[in-house]
C-alpha positions as a Markdown table, in Angstrom:
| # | Residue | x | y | z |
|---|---|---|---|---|
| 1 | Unk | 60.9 | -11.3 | -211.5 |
| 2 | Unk | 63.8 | -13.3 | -210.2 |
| 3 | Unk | 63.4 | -12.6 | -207.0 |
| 4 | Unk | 59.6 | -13.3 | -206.6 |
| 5 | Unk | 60.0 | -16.8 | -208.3 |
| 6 | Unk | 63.0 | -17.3 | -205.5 |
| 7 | Unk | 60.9 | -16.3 | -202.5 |
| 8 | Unk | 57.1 | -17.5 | -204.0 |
| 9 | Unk | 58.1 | -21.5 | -203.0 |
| 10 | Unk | 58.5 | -20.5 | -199.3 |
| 11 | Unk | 55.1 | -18.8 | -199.5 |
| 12 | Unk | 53.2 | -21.7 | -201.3 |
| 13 | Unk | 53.9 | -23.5 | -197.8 |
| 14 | Unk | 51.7 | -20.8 | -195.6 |
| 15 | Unk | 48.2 | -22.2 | -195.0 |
| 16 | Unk | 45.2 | -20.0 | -194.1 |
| 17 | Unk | 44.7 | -20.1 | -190.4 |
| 18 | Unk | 42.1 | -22.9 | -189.1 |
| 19 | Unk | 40.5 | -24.1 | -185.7 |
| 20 | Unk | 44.2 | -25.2 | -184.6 |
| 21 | Unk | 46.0 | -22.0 | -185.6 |
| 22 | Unk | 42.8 | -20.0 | -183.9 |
| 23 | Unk | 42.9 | -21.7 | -180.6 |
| 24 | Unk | 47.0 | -20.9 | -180.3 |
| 25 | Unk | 46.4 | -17.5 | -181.3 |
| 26 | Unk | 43.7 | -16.9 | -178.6 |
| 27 | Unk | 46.3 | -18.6 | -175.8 |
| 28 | Unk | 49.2 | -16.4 | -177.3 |
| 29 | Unk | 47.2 | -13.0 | -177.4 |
| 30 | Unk | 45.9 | -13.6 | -174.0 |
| 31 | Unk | 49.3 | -14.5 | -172.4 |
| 32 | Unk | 50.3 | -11.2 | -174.2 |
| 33 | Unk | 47.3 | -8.9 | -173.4 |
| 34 | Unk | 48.4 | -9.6 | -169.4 |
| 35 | Unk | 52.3 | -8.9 | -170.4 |
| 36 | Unk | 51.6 | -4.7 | -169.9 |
| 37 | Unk | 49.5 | -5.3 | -166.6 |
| 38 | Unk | 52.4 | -7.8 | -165.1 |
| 39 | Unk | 54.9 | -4.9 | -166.1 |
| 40 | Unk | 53.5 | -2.1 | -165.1 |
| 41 | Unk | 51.5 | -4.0 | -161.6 |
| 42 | Unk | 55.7 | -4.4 | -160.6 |
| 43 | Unk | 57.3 | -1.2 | -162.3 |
| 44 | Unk | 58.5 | -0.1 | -158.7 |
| 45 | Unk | 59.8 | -2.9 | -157.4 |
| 46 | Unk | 61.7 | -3.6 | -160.7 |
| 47 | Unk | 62.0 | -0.5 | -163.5 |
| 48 | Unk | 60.7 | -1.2 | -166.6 |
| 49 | Unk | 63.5 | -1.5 | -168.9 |
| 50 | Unk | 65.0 | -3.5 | -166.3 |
| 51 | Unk | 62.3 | -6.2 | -166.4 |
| 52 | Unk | 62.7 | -6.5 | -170.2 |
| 53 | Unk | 66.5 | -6.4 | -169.9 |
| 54 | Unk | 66.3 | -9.4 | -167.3 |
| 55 | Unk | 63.9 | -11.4 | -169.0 |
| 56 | Unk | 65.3 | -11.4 | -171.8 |
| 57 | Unk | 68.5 | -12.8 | -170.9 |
| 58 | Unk | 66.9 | -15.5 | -169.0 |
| 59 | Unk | 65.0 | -16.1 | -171.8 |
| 60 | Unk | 67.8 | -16.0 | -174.6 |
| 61 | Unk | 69.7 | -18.9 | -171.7 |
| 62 | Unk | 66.6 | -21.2 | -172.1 |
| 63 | Unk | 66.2 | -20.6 | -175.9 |
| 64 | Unk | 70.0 | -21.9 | -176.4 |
| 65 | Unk | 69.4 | -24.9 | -173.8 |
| 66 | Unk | 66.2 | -25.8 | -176.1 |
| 67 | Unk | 68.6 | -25.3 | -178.9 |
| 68 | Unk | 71.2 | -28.2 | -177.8 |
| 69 | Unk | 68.0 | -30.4 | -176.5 |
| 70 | Unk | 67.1 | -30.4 | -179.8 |
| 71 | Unk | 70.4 | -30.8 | -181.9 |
| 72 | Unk | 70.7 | -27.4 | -182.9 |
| 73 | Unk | 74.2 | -26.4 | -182.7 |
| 74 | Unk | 75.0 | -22.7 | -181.7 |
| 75 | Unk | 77.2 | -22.4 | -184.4 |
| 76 | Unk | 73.8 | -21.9 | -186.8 |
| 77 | Unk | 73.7 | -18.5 | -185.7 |
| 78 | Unk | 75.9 | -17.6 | -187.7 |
| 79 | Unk | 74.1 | -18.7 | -191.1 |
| 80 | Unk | 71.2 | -15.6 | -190.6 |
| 81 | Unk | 73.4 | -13.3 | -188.7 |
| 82 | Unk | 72.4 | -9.9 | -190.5 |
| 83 | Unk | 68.8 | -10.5 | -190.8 |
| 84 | Unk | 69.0 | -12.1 | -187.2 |
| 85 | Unk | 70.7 | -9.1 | -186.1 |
| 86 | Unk | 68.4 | -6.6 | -187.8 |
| 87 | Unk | 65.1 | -8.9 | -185.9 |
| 88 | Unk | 67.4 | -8.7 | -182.6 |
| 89 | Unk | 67.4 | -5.1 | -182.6 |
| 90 | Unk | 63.7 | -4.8 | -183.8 |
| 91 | Unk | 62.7 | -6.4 | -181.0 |
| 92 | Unk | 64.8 | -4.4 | -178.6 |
| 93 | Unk | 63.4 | -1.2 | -179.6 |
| 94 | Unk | 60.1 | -2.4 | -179.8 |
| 95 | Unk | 59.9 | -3.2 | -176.1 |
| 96 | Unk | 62.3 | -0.4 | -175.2 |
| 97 | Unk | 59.6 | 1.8 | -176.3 |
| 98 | Unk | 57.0 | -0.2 | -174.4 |
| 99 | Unk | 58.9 | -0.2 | -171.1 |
| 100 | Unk | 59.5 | 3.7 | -171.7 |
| 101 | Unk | 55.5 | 4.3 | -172.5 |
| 102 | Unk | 54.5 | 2.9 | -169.3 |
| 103 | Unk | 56.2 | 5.1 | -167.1 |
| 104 | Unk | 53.4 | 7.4 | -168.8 |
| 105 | Unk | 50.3 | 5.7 | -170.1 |
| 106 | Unk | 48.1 | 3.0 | -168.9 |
| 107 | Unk | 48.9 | -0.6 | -169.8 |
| 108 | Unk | 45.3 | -0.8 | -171.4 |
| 109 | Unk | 46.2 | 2.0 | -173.7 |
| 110 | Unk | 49.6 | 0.5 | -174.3 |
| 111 | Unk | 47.8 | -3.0 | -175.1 |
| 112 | Unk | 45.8 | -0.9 | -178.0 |
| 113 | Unk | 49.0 | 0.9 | -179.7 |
| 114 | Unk | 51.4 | -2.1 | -179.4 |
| 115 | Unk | 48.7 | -4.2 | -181.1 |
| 116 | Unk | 48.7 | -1.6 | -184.5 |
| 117 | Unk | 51.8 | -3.4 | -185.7 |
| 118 | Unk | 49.8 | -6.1 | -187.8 |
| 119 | Unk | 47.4 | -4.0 | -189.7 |
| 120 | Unk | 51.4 | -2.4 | -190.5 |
| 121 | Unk | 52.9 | -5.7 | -190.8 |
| 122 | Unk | 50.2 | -6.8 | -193.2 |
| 123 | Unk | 50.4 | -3.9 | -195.6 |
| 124 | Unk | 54.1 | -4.6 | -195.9 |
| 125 | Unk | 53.5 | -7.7 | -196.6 |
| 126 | Unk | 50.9 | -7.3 | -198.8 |
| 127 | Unk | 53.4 | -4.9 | -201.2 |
| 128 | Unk | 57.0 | -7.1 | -200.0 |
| 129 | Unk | 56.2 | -11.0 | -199.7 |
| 130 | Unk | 54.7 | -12.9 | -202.9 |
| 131 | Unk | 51.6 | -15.5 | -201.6 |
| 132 | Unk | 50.9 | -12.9 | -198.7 |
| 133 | Unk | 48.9 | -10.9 | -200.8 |
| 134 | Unk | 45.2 | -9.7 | -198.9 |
| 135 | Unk | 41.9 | -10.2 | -200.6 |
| 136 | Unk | 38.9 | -8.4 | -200.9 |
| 137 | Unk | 37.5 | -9.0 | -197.6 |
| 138 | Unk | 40.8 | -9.1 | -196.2 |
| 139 | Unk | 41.2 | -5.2 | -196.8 |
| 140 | Unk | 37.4 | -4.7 | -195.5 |
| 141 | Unk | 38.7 | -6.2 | -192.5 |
| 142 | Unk | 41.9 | -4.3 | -192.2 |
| 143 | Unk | 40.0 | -1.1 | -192.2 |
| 144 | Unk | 37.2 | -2.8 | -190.0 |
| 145 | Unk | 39.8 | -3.1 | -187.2 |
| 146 | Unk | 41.7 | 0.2 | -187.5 |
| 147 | Unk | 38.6 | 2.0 | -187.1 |
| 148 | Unk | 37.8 | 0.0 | -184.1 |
| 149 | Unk | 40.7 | 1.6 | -182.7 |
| 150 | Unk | 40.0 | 4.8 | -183.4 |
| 151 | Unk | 36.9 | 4.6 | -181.6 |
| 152 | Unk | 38.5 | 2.6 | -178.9 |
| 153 | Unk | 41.3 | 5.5 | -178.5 |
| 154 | Unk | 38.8 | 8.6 | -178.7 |
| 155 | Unk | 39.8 | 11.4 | -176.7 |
| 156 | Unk | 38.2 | 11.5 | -173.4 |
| 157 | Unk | 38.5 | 13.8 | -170.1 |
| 158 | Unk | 41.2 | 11.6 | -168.9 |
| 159 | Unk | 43.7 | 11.6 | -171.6 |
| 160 | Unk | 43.4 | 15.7 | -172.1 |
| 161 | Unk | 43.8 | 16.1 | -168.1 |
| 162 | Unk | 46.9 | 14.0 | -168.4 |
| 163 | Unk | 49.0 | 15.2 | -171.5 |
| 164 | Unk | 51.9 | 12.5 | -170.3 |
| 165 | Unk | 49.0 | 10.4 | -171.6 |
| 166 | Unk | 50.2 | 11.4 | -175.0 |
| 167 | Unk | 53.5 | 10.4 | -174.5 |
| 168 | Unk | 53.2 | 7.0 | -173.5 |
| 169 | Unk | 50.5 | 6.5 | -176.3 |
| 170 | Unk | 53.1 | 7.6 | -179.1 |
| 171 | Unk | 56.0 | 5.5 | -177.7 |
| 172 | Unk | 53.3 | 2.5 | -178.0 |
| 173 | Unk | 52.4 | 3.3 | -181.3 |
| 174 | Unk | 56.5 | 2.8 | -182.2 |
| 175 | Unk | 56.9 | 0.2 | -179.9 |
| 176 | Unk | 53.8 | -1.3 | -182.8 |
| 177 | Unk | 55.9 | -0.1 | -185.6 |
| 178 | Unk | 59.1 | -1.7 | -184.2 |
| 179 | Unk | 57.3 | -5.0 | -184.3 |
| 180 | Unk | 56.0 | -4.8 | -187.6 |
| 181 | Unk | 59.0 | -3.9 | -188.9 |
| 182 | Unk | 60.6 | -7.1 | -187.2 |
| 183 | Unk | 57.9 | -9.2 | -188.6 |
| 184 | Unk | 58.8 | -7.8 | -192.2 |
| 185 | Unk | 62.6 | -8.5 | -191.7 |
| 186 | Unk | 61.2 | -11.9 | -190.4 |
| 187 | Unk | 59.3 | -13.2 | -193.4 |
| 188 | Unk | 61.1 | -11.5 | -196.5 |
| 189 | Unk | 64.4 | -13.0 | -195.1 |
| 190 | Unk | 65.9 | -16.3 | -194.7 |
| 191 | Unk | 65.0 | -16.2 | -191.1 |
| 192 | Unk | 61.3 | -17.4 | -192.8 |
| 193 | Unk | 62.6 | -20.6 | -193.1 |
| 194 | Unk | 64.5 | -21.4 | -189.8 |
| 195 | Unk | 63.8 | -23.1 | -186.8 |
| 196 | Unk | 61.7 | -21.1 | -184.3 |
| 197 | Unk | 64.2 | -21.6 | -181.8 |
| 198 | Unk | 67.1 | -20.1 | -183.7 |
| 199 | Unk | 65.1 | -16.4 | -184.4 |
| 200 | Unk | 63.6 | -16.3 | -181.2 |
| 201 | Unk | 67.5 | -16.6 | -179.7 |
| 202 | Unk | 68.7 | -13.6 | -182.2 |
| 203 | Unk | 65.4 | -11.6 | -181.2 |
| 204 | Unk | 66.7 | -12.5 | -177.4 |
| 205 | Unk | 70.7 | -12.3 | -177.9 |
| 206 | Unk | 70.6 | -8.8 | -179.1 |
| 207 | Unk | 68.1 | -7.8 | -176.8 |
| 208 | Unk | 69.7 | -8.9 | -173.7 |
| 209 | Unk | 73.1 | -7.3 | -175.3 |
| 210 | Unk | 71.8 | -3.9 | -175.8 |
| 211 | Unk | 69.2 | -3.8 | -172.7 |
| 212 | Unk | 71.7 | -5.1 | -170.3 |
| 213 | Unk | 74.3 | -2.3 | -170.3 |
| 214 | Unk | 71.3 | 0.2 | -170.9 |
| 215 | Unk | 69.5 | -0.7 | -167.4 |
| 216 | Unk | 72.8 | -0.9 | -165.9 |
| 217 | Unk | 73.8 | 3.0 | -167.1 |
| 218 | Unk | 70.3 | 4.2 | -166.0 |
| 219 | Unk | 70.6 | 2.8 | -162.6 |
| 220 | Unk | 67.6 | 0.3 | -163.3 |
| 221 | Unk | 69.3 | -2.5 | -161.9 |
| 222 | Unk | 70.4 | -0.8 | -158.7 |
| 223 | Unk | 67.1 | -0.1 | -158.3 |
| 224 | Unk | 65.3 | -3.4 | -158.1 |
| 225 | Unk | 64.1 | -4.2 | -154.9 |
| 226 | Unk | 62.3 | -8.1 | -155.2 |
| 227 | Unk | 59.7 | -8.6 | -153.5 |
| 228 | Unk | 56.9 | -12.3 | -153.9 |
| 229 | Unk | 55.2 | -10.7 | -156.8 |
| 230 | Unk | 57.5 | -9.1 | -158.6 |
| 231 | Unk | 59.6 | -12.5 | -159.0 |
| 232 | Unk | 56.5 | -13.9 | -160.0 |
| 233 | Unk | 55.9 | -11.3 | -162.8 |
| 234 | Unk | 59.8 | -11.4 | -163.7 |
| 235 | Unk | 59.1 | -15.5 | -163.9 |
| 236 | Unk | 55.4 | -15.1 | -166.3 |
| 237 | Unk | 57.0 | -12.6 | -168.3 |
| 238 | Unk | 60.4 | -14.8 | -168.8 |
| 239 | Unk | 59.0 | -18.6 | -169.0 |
| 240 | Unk | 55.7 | -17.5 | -170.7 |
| 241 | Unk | 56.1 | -14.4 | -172.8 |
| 242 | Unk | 59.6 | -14.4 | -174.0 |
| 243 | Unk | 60.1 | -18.2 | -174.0 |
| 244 | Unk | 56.4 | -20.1 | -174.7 |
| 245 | Unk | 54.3 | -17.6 | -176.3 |
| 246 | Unk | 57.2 | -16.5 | -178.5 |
| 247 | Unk | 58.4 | -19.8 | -179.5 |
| 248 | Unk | 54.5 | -20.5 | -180.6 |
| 249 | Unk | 54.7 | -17.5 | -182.5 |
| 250 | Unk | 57.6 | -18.4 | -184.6 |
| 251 | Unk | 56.5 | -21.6 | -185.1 |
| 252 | Unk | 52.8 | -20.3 | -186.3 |
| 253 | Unk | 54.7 | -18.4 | -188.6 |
| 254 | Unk | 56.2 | -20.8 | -190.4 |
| 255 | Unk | 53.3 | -22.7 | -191.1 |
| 256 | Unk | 50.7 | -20.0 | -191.4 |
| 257 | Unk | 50.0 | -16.6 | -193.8 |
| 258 | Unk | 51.5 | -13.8 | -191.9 |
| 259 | Unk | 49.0 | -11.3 | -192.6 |
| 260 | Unk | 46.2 | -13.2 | -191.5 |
| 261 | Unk | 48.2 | -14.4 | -188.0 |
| 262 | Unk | 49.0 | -10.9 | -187.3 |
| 263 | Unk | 45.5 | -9.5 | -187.9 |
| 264 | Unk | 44.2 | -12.0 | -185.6 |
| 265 | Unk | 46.3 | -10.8 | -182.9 |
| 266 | Unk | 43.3 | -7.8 | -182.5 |
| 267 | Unk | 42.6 | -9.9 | -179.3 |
| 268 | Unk | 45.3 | -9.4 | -177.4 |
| 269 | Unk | 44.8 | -5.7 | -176.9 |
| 270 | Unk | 40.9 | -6.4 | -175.8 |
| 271 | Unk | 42.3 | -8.9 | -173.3 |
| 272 | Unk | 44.9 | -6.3 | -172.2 |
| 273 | Unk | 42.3 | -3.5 | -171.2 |
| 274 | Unk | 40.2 | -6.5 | -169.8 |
| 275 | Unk | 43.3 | -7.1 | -167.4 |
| 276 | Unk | 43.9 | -3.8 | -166.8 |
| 277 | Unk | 40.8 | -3.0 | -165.4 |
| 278 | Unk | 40.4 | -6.1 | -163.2 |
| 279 | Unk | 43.7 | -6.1 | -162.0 |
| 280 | Unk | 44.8 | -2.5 | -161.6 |
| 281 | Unk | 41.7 | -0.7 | -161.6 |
| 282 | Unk | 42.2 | 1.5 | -165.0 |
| 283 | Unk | 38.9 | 3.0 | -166.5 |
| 284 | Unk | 37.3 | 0.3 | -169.3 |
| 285 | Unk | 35.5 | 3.2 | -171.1 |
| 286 | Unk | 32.4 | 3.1 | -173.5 |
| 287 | Unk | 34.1 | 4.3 | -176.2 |
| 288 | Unk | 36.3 | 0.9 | -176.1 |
| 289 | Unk | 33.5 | -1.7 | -175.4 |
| 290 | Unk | 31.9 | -0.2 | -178.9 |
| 291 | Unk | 35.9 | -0.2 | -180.7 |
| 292 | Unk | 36.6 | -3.7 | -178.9 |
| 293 | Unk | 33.2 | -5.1 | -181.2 |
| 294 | Unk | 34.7 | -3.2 | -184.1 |
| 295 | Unk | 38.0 | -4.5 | -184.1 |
| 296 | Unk | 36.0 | -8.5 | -183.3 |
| 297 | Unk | 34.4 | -7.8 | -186.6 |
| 298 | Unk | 37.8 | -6.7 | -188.6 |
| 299 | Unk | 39.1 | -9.8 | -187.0 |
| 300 | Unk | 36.4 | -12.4 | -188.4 |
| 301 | Unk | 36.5 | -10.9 | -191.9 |
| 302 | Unk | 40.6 | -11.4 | -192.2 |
| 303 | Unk | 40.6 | -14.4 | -190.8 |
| 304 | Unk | 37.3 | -16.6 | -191.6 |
């Protein structure tokens, strides 16, 4: 009882999303629905793991510049280190697992398994986090969007032709899991109450630690070869993913209910096939037109 009377004041603070928080979440899932599609359009000019090594490095640079812009001092680190630690390596395995499951699957279909972690980040924090509690609807729509998935993921001639299909699929759906899991650590921490910039820098930190020396033993990093666009997808993915979008994100979750912020995030795997199939020519199937409307409707029943 102790603990949910410490941790119910910080909770008290989260609004229900509105137009403001809406509008932000459409630019941040579409910035992250083209993330796969700028990874995997450049994965043989730069591997993977390599690309998410790099960027976030550059990334975790321009995080700790922001940080003394703004009067942070570095030394803050050191207030959150264990559950900025525990986010840091979170997030490394999360997109670990992402760079691995291209090198199998399709960047739509890793849009669509990535993009499970908030119907799992919501149920945690529906049972771990007082005042993030879902409602009635709320749950209508949780079940609303899975089941858009299903439909959306239904097997089809491609995925049994291609078993490495498989693969890739299942290292997205822990590459989702990863991420809720970070999102848990997140908001049942102190970490709920720091400055954007300072999480995003652990998330980046221990990324760049780990993912570094891992590219390097794999002979990723002896194998990039740069060319004009994959310097330009190294550049989006560092200046716009791991830097804007996830500074927004932070910052959204300080002043919004995480449940209904991660449901919302439905989008970004619709926008994700949608590049997919412009940009690299992957099949947009029936089956996910009728679970993209699915997981629409999930969407407007958790958030409205």
């Amino acid at each position: 009882m102790a603990e949910a009377e410490t941790s119910s004041p910080h909770s008290r603070h989260r609004r229900s999303i509105d137009m403001t928080a809406s509008a932000l979440m459409t630019l941040f899932c579409l910035a992250l629905g083209f993330q796969q599609v700028a990874m995997k359009a450049v994965a043989m000019e730069i591997p993977t793991l390599a690309q998410v090594a790099l960027r976030s490095t550059m990334a975790a640079l321009l995080v700790m510049l922001l940080m003394r812009w703004r009067g942070i001092p570095l030394s803050s680190l050191l207030s959150h280190a264990r559950p900025g630690a525990l986010v840091g390596v979170g997030f490394a395995a999360e997109f670990t697992f992402v760079a691995w499951g291209l090198n199998y699957t399709l960047a739509s279909h890793m849009s669509v398994f990535l993009y499970t972690a908030p119907v799992f980040a919501a149920l945690g924090l529906h049972w771990l986090v007082p005042g993030e509690q879902l409602h009635h609807h709320q749950w209508w729509g949780v079940a609303l969007a899975f089941a858009g998935m299903v439909i959306a993921m239904a097997p089809t001639p491609t995925r049994l032709d291609e078993p490495g299909l498989l693969l890739g699929d299942a290292l997205g759906l822990l590459a989702g899991l990863s991420w809720a899991a970070t999102t848990l650590v997140l908001r049942s921490s102190t970490l709920s109450e720091a400055p954007p910039e300072q999480t995003l820098c652990y998330q980046l930190v221990v990324a760049g630690l780990l993912l570094l020396p891992a590219a390097f033993f794999m002979g990723d990093l002896q194998a990039i070869d740069l060319s004009g666009p994959a310097v330009a997808s190294l550049a989006f993915q560092t200046l716009v993913i791991s830097f804007g979008a996830l500074l927004l994100w932070f910052a959204l979750l300080r002043r919004y209910k995480a449940s209904q912020l991660g449901i919302f995030s439905f989008l970004s795997p619709l926008f994700g096939v949608l590049f997919g199939a412009l940009l690299l020519d992957e099949p947009l199937t029936l089956n996910f037109v009728l679970g993209g409307i699915v997981i629409l409707g999930g969407i407007i029943l958790v958030s409205r």
